[in-house]
Every structure is written in C-alpha cells, then in structure tokens.
N, CA, C and O atoms as a GROMACS GRO file, in nm:
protein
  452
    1UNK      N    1  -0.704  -0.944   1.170
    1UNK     CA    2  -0.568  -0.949   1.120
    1UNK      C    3  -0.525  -0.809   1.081
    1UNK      O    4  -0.615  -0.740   1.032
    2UNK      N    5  -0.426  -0.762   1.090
    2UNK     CA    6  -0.332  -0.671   1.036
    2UNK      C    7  -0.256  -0.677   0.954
    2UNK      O    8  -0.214  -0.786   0.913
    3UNK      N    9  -0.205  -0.524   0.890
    3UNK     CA   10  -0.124  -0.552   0.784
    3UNK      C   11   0.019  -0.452   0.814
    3UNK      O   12   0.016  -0.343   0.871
    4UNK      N   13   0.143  -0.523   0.758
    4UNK     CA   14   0.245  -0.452   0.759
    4UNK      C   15   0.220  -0.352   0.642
    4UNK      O   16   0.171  -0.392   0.536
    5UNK      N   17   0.254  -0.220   0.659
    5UNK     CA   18   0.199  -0.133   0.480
    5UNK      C   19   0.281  -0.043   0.463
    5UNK      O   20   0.339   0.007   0.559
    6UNK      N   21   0.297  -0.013   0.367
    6UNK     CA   22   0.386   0.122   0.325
    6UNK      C   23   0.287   0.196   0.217
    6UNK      O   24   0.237   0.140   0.119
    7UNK      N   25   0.265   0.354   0.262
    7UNK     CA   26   0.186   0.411   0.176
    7UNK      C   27   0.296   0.509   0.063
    7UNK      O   28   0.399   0.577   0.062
    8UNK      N   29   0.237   0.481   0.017
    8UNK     CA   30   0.382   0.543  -0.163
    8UNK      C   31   0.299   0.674  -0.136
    8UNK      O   32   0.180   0.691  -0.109
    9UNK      N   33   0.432   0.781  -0.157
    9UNK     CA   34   0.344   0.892  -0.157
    9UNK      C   35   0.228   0.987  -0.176
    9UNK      O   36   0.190   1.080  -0.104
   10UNK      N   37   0.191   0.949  -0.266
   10UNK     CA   38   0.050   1.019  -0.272
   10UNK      C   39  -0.103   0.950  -0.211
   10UNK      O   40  -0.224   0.953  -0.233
   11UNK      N   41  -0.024   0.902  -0.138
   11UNK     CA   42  -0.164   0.854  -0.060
   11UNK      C   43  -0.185   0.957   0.079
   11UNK      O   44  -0.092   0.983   0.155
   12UNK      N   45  -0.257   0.984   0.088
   12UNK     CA   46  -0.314   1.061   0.212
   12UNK      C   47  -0.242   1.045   0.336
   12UNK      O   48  -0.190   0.939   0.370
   13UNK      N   49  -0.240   1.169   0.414
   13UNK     CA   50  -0.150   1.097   0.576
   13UNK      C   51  -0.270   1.062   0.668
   13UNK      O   52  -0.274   0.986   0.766
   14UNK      N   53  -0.377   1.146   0.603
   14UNK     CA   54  -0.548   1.110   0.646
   14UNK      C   55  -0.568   0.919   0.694
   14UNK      O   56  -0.614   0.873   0.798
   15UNK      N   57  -0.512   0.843   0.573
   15UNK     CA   58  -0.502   0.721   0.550
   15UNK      C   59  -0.436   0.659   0.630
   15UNK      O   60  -0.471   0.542   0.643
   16UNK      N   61  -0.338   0.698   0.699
   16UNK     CA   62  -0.198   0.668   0.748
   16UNK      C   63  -0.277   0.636   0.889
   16UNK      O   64  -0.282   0.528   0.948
   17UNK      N   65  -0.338   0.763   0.926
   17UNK     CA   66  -0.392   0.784   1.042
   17UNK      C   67  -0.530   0.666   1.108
   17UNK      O   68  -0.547   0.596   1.207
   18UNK      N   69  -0.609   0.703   0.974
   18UNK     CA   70  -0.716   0.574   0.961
   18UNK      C   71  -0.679   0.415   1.040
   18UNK      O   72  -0.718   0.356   1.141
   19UNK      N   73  -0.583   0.388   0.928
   19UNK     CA   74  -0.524   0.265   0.956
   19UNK      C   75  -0.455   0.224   1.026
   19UNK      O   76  -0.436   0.103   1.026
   20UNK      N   77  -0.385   0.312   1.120
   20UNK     CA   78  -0.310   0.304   1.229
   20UNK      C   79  -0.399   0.242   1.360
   20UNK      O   80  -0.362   0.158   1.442
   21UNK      N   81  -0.535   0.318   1.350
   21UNK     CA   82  -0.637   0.319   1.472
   21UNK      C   83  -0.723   0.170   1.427
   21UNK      O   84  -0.816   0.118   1.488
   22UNK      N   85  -0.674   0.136   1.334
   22UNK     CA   86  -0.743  -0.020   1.270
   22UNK      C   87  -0.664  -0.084   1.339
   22UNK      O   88  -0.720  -0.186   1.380
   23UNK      N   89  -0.511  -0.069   1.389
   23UNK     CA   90  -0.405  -0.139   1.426
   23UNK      C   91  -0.340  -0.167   1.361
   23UNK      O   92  -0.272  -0.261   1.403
   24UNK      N   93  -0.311  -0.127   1.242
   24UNK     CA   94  -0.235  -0.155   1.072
   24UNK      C   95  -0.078  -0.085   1.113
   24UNK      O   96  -0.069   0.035   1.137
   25UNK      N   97   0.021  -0.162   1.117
   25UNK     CA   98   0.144  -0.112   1.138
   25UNK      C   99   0.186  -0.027   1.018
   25UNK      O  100   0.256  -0.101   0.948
   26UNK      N  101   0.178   0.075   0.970
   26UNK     CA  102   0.156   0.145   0.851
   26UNK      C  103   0.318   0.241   0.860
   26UNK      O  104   0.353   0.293   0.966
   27UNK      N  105   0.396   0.250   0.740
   27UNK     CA  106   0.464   0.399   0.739
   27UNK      C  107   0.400   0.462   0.620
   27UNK      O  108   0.308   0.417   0.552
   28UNK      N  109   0.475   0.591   0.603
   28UNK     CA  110   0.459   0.617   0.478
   28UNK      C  111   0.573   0.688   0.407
   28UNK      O  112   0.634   0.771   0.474
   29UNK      N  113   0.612   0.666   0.279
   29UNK     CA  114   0.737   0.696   0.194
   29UNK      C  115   0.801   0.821   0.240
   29UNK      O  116   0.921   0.840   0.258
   30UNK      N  117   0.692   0.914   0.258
   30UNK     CA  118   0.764   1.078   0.278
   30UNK      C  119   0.860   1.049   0.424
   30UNK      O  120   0.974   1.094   0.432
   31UNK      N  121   0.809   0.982   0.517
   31UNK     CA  122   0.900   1.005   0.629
   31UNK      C  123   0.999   0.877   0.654
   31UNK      O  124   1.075   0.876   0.751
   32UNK      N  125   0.993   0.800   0.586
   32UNK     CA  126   1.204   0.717   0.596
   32UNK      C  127   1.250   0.797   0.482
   32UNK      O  128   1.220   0.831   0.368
   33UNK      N  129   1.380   0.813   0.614
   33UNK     CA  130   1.506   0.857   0.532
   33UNK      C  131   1.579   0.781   0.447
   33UNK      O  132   1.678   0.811   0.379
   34UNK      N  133   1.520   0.679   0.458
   34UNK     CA  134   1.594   0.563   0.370
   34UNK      C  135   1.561   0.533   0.182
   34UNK      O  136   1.615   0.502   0.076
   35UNK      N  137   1.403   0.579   0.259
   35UNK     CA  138   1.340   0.632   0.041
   35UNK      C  139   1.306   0.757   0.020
   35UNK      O  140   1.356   0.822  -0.072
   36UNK      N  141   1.220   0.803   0.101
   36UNK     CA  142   1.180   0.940   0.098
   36UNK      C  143   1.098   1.015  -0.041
   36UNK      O  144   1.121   0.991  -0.160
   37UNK      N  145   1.023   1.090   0.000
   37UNK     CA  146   0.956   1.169  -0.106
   37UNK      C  147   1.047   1.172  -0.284
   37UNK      O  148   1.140   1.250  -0.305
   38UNK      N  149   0.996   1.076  -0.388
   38UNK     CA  150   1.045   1.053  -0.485
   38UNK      C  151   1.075   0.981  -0.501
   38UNK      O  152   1.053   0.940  -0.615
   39UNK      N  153   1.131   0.920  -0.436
   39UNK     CA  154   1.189   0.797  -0.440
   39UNK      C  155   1.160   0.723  -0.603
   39UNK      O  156   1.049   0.749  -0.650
   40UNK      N  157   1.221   0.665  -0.661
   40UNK     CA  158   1.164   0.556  -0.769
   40UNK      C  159   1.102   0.453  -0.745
   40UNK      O  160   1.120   0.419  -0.629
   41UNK      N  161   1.012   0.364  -0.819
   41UNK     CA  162   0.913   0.286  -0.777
   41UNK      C  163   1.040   0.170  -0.731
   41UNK      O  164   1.049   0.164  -0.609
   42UNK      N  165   1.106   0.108  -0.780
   42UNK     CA  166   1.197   0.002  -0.759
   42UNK      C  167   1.275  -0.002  -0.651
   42UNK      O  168   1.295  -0.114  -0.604
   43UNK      N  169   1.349   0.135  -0.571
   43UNK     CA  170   1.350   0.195  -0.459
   43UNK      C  171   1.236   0.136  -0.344
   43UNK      O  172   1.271   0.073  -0.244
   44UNK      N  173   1.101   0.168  -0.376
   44UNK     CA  174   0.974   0.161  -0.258
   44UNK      C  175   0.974  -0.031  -0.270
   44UNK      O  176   0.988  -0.086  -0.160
   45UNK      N  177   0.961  -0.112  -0.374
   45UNK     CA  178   0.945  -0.213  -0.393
   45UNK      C  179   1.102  -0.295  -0.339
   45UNK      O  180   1.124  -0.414  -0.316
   46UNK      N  181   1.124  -0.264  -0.337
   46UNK     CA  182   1.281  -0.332  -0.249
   46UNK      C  183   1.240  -0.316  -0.098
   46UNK      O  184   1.249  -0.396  -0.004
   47UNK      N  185   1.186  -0.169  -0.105
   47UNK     CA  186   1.231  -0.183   0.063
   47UNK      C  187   1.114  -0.259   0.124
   47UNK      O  188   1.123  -0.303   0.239
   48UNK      N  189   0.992  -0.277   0.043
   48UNK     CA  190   0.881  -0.340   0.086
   48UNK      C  191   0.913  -0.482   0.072
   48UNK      O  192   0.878  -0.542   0.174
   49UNK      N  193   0.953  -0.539   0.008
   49UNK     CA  194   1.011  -0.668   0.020
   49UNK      C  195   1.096  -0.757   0.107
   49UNK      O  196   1.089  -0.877   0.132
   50UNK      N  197   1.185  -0.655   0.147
   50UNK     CA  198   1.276  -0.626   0.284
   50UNK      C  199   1.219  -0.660   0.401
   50UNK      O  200   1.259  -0.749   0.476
   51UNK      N  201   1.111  -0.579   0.421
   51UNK     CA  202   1.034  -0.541   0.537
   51UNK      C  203   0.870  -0.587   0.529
   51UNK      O  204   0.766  -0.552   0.584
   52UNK      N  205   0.902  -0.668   0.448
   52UNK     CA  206   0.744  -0.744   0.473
   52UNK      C  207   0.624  -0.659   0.465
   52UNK      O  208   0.535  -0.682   0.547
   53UNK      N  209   0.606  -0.549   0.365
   53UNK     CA  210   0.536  -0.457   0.373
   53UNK      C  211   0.421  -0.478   0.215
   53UNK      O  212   0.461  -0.531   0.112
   54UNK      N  213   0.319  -0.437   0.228
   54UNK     CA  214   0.217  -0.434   0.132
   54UNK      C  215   0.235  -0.240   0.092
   54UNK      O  216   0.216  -0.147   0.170
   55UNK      N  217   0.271  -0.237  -0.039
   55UNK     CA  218   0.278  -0.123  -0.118
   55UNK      C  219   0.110  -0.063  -0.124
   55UNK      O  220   0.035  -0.133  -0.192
   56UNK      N  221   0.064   0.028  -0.075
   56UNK     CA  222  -0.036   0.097  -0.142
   56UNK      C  223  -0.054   0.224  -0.184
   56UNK      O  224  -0.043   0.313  -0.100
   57UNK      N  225  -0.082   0.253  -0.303
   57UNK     CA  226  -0.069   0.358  -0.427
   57UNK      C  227  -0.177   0.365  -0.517
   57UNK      O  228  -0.235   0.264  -0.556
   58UNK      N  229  -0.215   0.508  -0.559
   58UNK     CA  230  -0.294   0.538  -0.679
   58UNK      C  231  -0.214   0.530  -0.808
   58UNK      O  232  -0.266   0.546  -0.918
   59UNK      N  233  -0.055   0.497  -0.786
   59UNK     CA  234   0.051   0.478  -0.911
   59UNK      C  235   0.046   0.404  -1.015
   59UNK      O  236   0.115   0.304  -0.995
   60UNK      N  237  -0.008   0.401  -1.128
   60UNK     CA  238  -0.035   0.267  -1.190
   60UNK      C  239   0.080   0.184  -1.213
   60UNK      O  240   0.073   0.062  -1.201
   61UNK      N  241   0.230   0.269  -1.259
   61UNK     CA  242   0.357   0.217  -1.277
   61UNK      C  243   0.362   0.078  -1.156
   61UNK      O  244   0.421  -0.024  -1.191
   62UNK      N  245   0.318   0.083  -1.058
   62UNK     CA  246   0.326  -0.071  -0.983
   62UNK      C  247   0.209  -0.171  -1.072
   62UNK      O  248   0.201  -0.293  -1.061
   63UNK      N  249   0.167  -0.128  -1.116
   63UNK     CA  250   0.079  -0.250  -1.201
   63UNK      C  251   0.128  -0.271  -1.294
   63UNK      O  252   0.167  -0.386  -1.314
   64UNK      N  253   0.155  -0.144  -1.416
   64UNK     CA  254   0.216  -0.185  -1.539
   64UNK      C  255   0.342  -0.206  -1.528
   64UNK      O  256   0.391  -0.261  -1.626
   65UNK      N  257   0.422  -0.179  -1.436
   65UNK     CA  258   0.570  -0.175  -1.525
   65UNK      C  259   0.701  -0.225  -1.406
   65UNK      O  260   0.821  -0.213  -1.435
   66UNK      N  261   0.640  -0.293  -1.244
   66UNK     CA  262   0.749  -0.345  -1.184
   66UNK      C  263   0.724  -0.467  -1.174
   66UNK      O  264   0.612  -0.513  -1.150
   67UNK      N  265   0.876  -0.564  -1.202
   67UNK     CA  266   0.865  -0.633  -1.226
   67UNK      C  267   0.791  -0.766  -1.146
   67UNK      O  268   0.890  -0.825  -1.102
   68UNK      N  269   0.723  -0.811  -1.123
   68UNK     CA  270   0.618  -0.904  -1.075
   68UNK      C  271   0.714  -0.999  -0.968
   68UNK      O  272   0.696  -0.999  -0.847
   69UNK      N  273   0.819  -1.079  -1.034
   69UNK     CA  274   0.966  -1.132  -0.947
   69UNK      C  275   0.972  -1.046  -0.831
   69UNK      O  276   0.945  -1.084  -0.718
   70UNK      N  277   1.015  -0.901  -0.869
   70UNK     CA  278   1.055  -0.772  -0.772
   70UNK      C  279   0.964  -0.845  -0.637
   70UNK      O  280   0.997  -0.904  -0.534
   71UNK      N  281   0.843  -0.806  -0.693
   71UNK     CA  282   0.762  -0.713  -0.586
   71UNK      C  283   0.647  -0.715  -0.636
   71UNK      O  284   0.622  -0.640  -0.731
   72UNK      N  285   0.513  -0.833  -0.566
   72UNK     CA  286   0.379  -0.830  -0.627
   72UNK      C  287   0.290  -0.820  -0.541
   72UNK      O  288   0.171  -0.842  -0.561
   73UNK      N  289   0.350  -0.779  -0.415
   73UNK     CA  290   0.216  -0.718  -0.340
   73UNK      C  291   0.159  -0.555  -0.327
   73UNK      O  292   0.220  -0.475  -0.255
   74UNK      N  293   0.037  -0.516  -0.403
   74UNK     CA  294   0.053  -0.382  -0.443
   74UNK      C  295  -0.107  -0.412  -0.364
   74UNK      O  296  -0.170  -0.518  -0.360
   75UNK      N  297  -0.133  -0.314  -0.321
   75UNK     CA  298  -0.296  -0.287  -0.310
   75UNK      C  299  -0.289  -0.099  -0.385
   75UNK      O  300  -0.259   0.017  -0.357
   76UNK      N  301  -0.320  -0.151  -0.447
   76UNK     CA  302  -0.354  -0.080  -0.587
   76UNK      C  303  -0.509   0.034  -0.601
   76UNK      O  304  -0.613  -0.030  -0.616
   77UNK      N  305  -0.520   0.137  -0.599
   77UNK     CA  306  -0.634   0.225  -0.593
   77UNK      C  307  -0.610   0.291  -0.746
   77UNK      O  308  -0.509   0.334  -0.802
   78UNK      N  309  -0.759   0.278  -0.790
   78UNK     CA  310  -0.766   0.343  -0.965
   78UNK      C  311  -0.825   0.446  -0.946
   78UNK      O  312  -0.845   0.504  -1.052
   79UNK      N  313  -0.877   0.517  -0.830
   79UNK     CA  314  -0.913   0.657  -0.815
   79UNK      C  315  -0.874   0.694  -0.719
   79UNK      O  316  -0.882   0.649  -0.605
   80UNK      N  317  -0.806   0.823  -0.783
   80UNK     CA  318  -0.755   0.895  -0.673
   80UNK      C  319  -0.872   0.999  -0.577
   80UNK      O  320  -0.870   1.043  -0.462
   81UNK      N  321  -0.939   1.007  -0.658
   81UNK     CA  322  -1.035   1.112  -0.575
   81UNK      C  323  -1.108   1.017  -0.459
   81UNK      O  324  -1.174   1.084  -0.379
   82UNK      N  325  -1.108   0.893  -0.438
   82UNK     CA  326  -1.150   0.841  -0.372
   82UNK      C  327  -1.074   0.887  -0.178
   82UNK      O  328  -0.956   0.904  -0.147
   83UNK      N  329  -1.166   0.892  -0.112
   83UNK     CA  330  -1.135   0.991   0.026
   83UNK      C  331  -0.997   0.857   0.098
   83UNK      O  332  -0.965   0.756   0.034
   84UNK      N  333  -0.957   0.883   0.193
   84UNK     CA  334  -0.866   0.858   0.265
   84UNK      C  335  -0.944   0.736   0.381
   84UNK      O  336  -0.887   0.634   0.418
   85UNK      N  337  -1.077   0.774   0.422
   85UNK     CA  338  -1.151   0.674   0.488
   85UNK      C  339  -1.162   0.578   0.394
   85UNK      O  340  -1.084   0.483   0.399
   86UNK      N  341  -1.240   0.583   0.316
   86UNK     CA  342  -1.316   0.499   0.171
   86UNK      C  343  -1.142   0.399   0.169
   86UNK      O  344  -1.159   0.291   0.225
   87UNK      N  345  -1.066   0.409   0.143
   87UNK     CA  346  -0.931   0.363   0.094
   87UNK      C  347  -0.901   0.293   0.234
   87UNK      O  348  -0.918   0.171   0.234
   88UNK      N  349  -0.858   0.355   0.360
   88UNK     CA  350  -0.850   0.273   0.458
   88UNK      C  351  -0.896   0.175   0.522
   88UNK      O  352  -0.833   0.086   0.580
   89UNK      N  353  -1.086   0.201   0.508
   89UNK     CA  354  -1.163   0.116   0.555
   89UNK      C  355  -1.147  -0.028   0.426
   89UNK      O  356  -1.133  -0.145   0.459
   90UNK      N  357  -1.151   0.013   0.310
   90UNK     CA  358  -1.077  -0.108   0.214
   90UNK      C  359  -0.985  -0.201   0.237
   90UNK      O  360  -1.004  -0.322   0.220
   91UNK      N  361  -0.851  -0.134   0.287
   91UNK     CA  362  -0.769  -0.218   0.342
   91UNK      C  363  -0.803  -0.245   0.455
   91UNK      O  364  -0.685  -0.253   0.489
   92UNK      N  365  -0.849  -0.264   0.536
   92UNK     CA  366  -0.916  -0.296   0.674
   92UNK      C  367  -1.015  -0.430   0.612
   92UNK      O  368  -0.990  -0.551   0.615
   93UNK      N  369  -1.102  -0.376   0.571
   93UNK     CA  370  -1.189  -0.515   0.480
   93UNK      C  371  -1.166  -0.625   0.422
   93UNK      O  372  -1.238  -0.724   0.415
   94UNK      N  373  -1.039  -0.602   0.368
   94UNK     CA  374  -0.956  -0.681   0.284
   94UNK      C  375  -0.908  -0.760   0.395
   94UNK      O  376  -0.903  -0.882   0.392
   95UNK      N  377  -0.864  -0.665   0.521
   95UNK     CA  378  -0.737  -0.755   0.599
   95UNK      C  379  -0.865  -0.882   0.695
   95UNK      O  380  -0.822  -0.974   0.764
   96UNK      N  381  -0.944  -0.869   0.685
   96UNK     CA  382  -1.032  -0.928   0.801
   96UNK      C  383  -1.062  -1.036   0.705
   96UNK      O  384  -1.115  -1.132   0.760
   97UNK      N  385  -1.043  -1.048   0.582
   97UNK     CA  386  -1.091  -1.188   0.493
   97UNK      C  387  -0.928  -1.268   0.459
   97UNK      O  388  -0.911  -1.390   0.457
   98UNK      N  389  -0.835  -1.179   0.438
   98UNK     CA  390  -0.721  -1.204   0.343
   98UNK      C  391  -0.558  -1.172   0.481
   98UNK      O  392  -0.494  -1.072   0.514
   99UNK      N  393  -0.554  -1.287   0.512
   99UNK     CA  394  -0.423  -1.238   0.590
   99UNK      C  395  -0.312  -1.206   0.491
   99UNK      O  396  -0.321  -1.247   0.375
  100UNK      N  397  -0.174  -1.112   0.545
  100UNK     CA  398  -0.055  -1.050   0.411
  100UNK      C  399  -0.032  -1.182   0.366
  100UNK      O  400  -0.089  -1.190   0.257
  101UNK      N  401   0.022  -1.292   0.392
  101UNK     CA  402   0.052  -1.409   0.335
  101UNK      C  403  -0.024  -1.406   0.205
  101UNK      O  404   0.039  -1.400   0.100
  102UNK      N  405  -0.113  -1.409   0.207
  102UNK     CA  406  -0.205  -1.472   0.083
  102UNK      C  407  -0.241  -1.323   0.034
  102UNK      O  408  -0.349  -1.318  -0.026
  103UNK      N  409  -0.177  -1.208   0.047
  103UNK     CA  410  -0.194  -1.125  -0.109
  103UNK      C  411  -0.139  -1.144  -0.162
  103UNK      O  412  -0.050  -1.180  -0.086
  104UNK      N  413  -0.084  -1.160  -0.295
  104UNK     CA  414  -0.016  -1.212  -0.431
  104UNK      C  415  -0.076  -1.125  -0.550
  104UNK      O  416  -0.196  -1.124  -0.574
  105UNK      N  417   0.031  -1.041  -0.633
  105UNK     CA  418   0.015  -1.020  -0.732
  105UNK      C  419  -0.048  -0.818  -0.683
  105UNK      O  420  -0.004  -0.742  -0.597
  106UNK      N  421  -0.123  -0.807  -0.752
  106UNK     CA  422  -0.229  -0.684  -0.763
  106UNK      C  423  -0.351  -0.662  -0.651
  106UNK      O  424  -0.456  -0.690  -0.710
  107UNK      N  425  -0.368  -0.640  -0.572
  107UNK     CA  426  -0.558  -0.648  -0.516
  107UNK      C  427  -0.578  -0.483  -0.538
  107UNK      O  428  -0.526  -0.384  -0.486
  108UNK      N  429  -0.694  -0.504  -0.655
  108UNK     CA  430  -0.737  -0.368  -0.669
  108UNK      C  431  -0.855  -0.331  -0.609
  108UNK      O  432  -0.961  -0.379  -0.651
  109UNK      N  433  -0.854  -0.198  -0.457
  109UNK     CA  434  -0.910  -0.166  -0.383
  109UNK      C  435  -1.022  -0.170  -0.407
  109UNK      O  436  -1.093  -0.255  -0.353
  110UNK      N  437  -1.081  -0.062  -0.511
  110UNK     CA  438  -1.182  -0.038  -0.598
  110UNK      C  439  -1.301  -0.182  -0.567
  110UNK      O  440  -1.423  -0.169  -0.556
  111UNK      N  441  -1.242  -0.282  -0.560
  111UNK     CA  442  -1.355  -0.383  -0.544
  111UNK      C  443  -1.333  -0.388  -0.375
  111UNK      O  444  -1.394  -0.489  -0.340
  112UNK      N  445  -1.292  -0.344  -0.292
  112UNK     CA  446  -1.325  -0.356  -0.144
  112UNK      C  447  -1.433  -0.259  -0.090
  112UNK      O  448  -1.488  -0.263   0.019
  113UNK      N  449  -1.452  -0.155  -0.208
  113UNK     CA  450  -1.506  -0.027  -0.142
  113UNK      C  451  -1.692  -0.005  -0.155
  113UNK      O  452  -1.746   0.094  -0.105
   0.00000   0.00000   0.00000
C-alpha cells in the first residue's frame, strides 16, 4: 500500500526522494505555490485534508496545538536528528501494515523505526 503525504518543511528532500522510490505519492511544503516555505501549521492542515494527504513533521505544534476536528492525520517524528532513510523506511513500514484510511489521530514514527 501507499501513501498520499505531504512533508512540512523541515523534513529532508533526502525523504521525499526515499519515498517516492517506495511509490509514496509524496510533495513537499517548500515547492506548492499554494503553501510554500512557512506557511502556518493550519495553512499545511487544510490543504492536507483537501487532498487526502498524511502530514509528516518533526513539528510538535501538530500534536500539541491543531485542532484534532482540523486535521488528525500527522505521522509525527520526535527526533529530528533521526536520518531521512530511518524516517522514510518508517513510513514505508507503517504503510505495509496500516492502509491511509485507518491512520487516525497521531502515529508517532519513533515506534516504526
């Protein structure tokens, strides 16, 4: 299975790349013109909602502070130093047990890796 994804900026383009060759229909924030580099979290969570997309970020503000109604599919990373493979092959792992339908809420990477 595959995943529709949007990587929030500070995730690696390393990642982008990874997951692409998984077959992961992936963008990432810096290149639509539509949010673009900065964007506000509520901004990225609209358009992922829109577009059927799974948010993934080292941001904690998607855990603590958008609103759950919004927008609760986050795959969520608590270290950033963690490499761009390590993080991709996660979501790859995840996707082969968990089709997008059935993420809900938070999945924090950290336990895929």
């Amino acid at each position: 299975m595959t995943y529709r994804l949007l990587l929030d900026e500070n995730i690696e383009y390393q990642t982008r790349h990874r997951l692409r060759s998984h077959g992961h229909d992936t963008e990432h924030v810096d290149d639509l013109a539509s949010i673009g580099k900065g964007s506000d979290d509520h901004s990225i969570a609209a358009y992922c909602t829109r577009e059927t997309r799974l948010v993934v970020t080292y941001d904690d503000d998607f855990v603590l502070e958008i609103d759950e109604s919004a927008h609760d599919d986050v795959l969520y990373v608590n270290d950033a130093t963690v490499s761009a493979k390590a993080v991709a092959d996660a979501i790859h792992r995840l996707s082969s047990q968990y089709p997008q339908p059935q993420i809900r809420d938070v999945v924090y990477l950290d336990q895929w890796m």
